[in-house]
PDB file of N, CA, C and O in Angstrom:
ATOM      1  N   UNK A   1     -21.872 -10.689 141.393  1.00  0.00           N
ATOM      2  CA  UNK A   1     -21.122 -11.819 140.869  1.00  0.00           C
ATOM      3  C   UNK A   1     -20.642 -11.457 139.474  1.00  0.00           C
ATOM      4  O   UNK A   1     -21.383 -11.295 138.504  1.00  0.00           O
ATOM      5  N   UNK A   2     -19.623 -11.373 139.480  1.00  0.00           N
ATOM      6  CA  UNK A   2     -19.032 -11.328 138.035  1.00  0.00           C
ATOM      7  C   UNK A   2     -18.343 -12.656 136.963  1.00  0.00           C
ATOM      8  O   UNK A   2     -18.036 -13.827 137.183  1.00  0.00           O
ATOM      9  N   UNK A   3     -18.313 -12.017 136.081  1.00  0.00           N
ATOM     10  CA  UNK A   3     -18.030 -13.635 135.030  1.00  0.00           C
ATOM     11  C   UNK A   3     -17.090 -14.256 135.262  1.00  0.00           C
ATOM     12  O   UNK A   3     -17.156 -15.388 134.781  1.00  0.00           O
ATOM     13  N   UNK A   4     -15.842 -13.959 136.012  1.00  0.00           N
ATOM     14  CA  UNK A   4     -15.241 -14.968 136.321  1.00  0.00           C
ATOM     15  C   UNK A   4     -15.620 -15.949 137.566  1.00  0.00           C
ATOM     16  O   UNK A   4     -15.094 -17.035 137.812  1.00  0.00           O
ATOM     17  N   UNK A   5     -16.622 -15.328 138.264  1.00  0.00           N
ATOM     18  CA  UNK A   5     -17.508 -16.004 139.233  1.00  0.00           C
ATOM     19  C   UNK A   5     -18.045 -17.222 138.811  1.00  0.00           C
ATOM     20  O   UNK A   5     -17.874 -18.363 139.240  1.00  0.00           O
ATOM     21  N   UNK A   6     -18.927 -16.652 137.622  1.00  0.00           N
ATOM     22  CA  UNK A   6     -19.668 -17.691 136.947  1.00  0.00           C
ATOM     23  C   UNK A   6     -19.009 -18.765 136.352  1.00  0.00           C
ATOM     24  O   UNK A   6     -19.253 -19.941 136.618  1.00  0.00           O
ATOM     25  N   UNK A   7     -17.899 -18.251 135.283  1.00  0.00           N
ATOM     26  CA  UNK A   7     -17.531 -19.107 135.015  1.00  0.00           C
ATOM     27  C   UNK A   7     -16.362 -20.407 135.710  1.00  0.00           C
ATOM     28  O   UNK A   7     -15.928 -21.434 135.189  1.00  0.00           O
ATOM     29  N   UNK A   8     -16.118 -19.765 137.166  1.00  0.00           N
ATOM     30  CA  UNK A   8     -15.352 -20.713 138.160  1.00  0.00           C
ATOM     31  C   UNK A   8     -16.375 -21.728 138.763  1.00  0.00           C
ATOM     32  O   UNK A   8     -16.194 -22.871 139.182  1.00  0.00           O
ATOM     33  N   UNK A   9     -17.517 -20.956 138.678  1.00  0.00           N
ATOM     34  CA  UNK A   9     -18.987 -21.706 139.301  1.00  0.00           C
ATOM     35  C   UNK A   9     -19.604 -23.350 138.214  1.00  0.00           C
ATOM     36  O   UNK A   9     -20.073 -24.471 138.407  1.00  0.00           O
ATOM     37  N   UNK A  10     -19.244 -22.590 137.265  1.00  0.00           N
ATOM     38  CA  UNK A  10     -19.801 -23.409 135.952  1.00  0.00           C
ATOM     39  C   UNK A  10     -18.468 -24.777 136.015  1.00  0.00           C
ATOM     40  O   UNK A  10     -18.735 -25.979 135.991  1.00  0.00           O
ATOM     41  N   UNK A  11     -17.200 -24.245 136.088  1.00  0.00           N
ATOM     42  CA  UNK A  11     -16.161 -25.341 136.403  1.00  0.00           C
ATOM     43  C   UNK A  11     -16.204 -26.452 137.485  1.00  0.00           C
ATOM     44  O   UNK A  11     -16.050 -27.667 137.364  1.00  0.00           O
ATOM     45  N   UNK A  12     -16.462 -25.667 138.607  1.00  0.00           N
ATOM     46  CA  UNK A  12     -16.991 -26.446 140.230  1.00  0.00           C
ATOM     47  C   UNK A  12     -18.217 -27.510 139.563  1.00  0.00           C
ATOM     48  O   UNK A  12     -18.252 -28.738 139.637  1.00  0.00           O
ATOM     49  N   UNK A  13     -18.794 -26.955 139.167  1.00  0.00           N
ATOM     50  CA  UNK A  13     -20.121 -28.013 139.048  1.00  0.00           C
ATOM     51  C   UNK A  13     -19.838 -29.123 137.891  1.00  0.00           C
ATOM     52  O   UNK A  13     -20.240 -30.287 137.891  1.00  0.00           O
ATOM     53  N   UNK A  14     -19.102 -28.518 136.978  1.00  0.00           N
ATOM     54  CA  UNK A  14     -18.710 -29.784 135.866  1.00  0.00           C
ATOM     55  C   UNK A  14     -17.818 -30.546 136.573  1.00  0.00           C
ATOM     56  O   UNK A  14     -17.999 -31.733 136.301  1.00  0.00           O
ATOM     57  N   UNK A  15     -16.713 -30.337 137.558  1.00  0.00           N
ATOM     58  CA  UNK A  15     -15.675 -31.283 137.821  1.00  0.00           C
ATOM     59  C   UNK A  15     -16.527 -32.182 138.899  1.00  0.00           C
ATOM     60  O   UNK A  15     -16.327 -33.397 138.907  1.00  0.00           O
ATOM     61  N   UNK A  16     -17.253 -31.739 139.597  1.00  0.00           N
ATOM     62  CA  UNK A  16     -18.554 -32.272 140.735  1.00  0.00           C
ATOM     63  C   UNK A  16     -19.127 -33.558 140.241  1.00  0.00           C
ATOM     64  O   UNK A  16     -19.044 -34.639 140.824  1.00  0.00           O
ATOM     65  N   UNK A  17     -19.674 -33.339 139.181  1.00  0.00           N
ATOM     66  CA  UNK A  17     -20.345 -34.082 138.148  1.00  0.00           C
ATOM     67  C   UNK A  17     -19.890 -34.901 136.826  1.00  0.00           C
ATOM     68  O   UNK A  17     -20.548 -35.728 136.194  1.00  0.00           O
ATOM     69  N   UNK A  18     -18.581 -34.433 136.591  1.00  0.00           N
ATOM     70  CA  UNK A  18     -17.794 -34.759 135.957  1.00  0.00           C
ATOM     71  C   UNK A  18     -18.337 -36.361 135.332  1.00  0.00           C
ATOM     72  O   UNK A  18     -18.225 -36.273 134.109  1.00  0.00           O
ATOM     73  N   UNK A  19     -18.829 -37.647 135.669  1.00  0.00           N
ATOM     74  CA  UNK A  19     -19.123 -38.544 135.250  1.00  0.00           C
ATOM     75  C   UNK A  19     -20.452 -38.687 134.334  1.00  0.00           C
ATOM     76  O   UNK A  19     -20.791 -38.974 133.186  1.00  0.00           O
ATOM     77  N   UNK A  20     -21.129 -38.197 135.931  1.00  0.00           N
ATOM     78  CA  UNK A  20     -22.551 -38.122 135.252  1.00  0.00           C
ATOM     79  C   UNK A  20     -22.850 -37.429 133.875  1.00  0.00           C
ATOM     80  O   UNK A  20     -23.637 -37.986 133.111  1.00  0.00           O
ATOM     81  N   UNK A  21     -22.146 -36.009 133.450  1.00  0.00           N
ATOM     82  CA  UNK A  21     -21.844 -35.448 132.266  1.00  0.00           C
ATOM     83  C   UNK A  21     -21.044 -36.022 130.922  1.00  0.00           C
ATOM     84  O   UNK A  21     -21.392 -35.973 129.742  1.00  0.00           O
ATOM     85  N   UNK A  22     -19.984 -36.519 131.460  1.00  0.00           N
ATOM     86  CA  UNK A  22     -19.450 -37.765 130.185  1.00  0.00           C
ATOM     87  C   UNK A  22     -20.441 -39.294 129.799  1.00  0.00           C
ATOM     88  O   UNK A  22     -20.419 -39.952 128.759  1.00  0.00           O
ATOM     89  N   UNK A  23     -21.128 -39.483 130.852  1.00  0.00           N
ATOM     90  CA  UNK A  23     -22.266 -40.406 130.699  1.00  0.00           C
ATOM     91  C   UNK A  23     -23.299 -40.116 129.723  1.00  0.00           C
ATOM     92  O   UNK A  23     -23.801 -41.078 129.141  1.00  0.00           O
ATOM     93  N   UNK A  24     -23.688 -38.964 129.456  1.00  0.00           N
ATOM     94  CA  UNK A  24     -24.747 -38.144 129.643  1.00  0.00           C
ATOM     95  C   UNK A  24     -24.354 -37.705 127.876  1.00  0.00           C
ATOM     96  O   UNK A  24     -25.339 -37.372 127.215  1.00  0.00           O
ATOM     97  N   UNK A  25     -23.047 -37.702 127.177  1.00  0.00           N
ATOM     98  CA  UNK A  25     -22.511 -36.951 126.816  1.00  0.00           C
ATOM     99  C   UNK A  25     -22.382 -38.755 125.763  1.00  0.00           C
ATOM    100  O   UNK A  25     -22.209 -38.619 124.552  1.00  0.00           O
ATOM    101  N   UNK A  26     -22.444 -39.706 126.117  1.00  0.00           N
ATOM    102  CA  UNK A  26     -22.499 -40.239 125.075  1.00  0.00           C
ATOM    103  C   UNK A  26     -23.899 -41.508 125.388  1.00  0.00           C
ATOM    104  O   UNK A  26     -23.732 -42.718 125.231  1.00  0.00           O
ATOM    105  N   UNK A  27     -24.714 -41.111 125.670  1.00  0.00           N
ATOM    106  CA  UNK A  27     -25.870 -41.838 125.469  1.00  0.00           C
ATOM    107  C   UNK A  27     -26.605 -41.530 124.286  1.00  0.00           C
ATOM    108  O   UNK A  27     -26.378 -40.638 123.467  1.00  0.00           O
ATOM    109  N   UNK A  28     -27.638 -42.495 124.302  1.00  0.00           N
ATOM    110  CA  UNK A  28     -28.339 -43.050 122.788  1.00  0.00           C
ATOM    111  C   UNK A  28     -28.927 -41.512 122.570  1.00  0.00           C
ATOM    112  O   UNK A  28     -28.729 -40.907 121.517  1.00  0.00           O
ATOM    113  N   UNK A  29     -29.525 -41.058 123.461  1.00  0.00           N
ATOM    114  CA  UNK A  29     -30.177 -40.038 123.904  1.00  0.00           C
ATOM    115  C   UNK A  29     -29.259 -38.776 122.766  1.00  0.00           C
ATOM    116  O   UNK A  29     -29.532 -38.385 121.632  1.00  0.00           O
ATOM    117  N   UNK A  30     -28.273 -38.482 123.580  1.00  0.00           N
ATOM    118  CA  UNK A  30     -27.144 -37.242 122.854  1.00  0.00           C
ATOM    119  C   UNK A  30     -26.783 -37.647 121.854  1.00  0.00           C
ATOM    120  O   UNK A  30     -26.292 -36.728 121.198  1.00  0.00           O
ATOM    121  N   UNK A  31     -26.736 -39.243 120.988  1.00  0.00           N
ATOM    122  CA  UNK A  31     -26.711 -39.223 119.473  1.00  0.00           C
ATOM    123  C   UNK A  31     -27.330 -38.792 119.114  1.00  0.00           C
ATOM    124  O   UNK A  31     -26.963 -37.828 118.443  1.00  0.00           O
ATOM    125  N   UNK A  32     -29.329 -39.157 119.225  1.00  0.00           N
ATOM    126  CA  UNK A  32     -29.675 -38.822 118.526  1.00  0.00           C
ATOM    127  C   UNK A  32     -29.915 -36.894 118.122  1.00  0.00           C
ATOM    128  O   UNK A  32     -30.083 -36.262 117.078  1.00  0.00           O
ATOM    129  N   UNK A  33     -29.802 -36.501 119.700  1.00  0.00           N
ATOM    130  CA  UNK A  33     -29.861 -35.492 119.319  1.00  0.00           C
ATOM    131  C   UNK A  33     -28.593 -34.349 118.355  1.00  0.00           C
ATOM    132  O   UNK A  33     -28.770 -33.323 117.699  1.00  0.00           O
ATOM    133  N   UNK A  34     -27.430 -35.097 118.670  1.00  0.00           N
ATOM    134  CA  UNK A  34     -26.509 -34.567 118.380  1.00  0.00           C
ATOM    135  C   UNK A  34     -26.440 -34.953 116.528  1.00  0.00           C
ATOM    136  O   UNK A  34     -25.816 -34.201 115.780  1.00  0.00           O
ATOM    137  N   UNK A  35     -27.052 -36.005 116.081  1.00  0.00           N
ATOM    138  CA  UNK A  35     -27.182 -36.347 114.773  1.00  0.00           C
ATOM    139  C   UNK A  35     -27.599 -35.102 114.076  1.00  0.00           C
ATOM    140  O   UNK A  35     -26.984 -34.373 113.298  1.00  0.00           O
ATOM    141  N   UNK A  36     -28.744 -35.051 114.533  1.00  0.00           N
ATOM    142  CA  UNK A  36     -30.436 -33.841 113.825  1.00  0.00           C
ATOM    143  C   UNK A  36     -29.374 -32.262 114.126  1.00  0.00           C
ATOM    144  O   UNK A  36     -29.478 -31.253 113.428  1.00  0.00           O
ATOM    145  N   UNK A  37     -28.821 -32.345 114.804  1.00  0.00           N
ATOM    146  CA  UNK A  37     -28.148 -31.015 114.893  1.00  0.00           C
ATOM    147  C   UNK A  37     -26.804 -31.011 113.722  1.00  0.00           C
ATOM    148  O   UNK A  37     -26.577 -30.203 112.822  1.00  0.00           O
ATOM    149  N   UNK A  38     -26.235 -31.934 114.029  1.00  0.00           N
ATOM    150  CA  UNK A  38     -24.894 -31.636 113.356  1.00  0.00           C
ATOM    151  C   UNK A  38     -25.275 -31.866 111.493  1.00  0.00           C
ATOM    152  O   UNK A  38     -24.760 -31.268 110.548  1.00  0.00           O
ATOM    153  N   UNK A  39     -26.629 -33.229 111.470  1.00  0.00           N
ATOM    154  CA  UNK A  39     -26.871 -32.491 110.122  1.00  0.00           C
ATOM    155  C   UNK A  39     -27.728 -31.025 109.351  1.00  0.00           C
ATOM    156  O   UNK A  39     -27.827 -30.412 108.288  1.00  0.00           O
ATOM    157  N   UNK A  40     -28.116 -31.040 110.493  1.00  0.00           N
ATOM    158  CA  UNK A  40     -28.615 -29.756 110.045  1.00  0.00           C
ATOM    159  C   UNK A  40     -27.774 -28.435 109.472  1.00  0.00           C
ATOM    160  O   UNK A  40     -28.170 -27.800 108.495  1.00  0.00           O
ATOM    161  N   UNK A  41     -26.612 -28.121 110.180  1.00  0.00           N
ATOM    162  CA  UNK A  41     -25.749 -27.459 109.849  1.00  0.00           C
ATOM    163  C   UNK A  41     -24.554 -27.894 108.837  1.00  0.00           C
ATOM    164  O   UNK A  41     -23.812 -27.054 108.327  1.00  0.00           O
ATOM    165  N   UNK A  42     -24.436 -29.370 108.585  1.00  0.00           N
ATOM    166  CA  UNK A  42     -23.615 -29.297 107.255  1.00  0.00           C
ATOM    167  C   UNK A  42     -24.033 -29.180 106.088  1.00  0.00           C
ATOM    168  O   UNK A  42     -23.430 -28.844 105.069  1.00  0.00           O
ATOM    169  N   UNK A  43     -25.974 -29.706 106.384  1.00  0.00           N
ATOM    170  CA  UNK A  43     -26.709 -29.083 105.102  1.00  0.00           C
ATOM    171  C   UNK A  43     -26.796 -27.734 105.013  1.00  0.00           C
ATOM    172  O   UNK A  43     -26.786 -27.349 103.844  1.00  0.00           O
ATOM    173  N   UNK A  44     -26.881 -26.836 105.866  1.00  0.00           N
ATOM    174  CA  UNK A  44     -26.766 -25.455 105.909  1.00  0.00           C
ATOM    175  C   UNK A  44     -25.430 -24.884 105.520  1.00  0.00           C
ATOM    176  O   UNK A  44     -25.226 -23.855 104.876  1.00  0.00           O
ATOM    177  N   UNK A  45     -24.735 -25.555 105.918  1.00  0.00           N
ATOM    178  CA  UNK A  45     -22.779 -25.118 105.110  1.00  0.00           C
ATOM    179  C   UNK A  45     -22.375 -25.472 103.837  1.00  0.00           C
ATOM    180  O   UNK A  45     -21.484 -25.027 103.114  1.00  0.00           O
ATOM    181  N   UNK A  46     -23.363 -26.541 103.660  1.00  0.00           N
ATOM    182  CA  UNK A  46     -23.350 -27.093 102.053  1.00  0.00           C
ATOM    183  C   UNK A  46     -23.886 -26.395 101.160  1.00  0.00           C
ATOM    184  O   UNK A  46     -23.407 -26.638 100.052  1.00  0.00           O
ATOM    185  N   UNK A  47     -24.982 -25.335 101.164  1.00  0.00           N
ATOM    186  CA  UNK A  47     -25.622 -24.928 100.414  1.00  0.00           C
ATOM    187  C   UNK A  47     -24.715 -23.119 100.319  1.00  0.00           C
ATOM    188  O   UNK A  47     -24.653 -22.437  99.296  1.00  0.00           O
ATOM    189  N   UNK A  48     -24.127 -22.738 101.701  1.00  0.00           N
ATOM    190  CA  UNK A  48     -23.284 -21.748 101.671  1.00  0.00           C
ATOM    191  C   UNK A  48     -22.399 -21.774 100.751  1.00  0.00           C
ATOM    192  O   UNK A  48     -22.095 -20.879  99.963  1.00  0.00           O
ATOM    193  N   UNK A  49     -21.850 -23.156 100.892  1.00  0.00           N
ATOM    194  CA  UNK A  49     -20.183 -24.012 100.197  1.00  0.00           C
ATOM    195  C   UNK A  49     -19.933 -25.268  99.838  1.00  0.00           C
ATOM    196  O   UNK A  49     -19.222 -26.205 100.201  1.00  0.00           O
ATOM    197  N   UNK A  50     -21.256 -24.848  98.465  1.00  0.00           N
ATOM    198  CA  UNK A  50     -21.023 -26.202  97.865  1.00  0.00           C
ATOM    199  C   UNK A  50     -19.628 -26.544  97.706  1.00  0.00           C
ATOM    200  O   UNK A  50     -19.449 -27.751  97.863  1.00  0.00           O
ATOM    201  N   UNK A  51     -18.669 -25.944  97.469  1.00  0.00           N
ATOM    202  CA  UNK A  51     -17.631 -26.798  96.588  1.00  0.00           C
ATOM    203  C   UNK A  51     -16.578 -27.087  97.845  1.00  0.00           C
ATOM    204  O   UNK A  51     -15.356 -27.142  97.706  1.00  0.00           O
ATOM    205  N   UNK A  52     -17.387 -27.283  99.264  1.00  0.00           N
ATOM    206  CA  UNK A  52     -16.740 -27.538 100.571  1.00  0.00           C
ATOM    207  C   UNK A  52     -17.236 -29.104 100.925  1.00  0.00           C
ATOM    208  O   UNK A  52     -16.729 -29.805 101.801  1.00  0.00           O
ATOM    209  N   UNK A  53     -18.231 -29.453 100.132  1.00  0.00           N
ATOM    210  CA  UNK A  53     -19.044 -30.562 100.593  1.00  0.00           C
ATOM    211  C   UNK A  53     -18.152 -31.245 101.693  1.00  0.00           C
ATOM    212  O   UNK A  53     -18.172 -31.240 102.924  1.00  0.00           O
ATOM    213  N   UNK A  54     -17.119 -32.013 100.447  1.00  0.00           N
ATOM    214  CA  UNK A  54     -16.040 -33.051 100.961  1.00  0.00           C
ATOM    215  C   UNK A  54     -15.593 -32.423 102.765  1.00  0.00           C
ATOM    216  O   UNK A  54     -15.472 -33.179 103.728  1.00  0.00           O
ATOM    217  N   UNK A  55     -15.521 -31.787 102.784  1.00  0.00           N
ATOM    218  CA  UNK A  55     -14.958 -31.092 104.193  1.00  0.00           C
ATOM    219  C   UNK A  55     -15.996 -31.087 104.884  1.00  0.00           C
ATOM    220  O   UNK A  55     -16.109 -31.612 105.991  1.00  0.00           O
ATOM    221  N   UNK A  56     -16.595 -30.663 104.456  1.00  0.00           N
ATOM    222  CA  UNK A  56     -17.951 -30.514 105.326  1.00  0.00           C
ATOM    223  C   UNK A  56     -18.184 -32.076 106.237  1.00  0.00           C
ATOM    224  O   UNK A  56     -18.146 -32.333 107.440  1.00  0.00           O
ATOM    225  N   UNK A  57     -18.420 -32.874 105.076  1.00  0.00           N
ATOM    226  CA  UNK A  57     -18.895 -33.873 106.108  1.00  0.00           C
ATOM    227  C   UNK A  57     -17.901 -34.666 106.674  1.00  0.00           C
ATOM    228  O   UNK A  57     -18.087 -35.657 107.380  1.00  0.00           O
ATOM    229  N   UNK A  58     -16.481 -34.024 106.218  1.00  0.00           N
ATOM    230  CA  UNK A  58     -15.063 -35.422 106.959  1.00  0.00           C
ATOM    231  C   UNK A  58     -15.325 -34.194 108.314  1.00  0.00           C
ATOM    232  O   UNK A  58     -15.076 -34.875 109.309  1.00  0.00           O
ATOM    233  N   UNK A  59     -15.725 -32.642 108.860  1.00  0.00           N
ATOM    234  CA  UNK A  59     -15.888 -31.820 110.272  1.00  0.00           C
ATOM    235  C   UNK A  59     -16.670 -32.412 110.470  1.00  0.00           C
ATOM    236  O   UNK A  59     -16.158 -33.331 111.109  1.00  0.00           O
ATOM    237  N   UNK A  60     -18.100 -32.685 110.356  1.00  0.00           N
ATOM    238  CA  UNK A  60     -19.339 -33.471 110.604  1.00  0.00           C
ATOM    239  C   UNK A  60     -19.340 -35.140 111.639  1.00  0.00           C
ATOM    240  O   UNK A  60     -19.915 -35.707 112.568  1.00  0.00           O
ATOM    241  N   UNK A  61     -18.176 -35.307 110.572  1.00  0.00           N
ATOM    242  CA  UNK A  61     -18.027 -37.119 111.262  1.00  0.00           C
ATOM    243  C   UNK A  61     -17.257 -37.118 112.530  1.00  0.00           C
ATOM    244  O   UNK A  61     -17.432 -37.953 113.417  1.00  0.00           O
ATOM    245  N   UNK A  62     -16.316 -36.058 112.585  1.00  0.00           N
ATOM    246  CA  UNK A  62     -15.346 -36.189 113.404  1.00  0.00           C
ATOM    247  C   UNK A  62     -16.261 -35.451 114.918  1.00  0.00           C
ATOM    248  O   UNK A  62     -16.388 -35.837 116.080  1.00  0.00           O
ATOM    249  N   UNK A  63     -16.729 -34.303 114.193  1.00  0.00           N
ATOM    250  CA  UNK A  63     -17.722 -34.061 115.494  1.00  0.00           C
ATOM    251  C   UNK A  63     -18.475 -34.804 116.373  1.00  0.00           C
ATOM    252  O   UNK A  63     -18.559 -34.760 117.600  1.00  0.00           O
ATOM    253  N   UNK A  64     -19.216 -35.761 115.227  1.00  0.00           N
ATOM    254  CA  UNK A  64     -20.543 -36.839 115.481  1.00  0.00           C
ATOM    255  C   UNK A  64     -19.397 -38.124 116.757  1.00  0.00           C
ATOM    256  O   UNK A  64     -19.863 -38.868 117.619  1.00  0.00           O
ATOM    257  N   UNK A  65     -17.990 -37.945 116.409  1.00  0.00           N
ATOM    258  CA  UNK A  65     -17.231 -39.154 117.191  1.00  0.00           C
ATOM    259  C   UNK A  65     -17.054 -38.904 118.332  1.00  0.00           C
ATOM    260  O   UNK A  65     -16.692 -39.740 119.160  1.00  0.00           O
ATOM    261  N   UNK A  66     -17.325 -37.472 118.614  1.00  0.00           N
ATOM    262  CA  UNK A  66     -17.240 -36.991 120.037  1.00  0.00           C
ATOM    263  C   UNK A  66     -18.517 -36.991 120.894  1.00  0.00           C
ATOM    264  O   UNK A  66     -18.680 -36.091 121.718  1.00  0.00           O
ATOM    265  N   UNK A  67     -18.992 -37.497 120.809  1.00  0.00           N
ATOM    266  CA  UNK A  67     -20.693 -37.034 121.079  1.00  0.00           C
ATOM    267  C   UNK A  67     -21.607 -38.155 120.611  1.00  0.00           C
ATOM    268  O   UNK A  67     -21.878 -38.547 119.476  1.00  0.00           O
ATOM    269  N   UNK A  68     -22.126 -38.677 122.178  1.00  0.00           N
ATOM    270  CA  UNK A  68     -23.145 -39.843 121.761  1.00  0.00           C
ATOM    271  C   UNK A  68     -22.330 -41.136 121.696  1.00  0.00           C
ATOM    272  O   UNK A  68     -21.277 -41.132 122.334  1.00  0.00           O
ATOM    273  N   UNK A  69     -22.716 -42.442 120.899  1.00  0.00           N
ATOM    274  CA  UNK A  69     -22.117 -43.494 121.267  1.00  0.00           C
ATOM    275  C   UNK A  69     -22.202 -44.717 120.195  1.00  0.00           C
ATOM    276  O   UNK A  69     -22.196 -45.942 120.311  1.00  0.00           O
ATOM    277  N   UNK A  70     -22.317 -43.464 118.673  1.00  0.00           N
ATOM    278  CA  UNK A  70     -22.101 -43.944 117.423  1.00  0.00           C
ATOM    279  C   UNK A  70     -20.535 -43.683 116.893  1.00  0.00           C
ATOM    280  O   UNK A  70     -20.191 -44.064 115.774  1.00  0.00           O
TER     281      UNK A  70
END
């Protein structure tokens, strides 16, 4: 099996599921986890680039709007 295998395989099963995954994709559940992650890394980009802060957290918010159901 080669990677375009996989990755046609990986497509089949998302379009299959397709709901259950957008469901899944904004429950309380994937905020919170998606919170603890996404701050973790703008505090980690902040300390790379401080003088990015401002950016940092207007990528942060916009991420956090995709994901979860805050």
């Amino acid at each position: 099996m080669g990677i375009e295998d996989v990755v046609n395989k990986g497509k089949d099963l998302y379009e299959e599921n397709k709901e259950k995954v957008e469901a899944a994709l904004k429950s309380d559940e994937a905020e919170g986890i998606s919170d603890k992650i996404l701050d973790g890394v703008a505090d980690f980009a902040k300390k790379v680039a401080p003088g990015a802060a401002e950016q940092i957290d207007d990528v942060r918010d916009n991420v956090d709007k995709a994901v979860g159901n805050d």
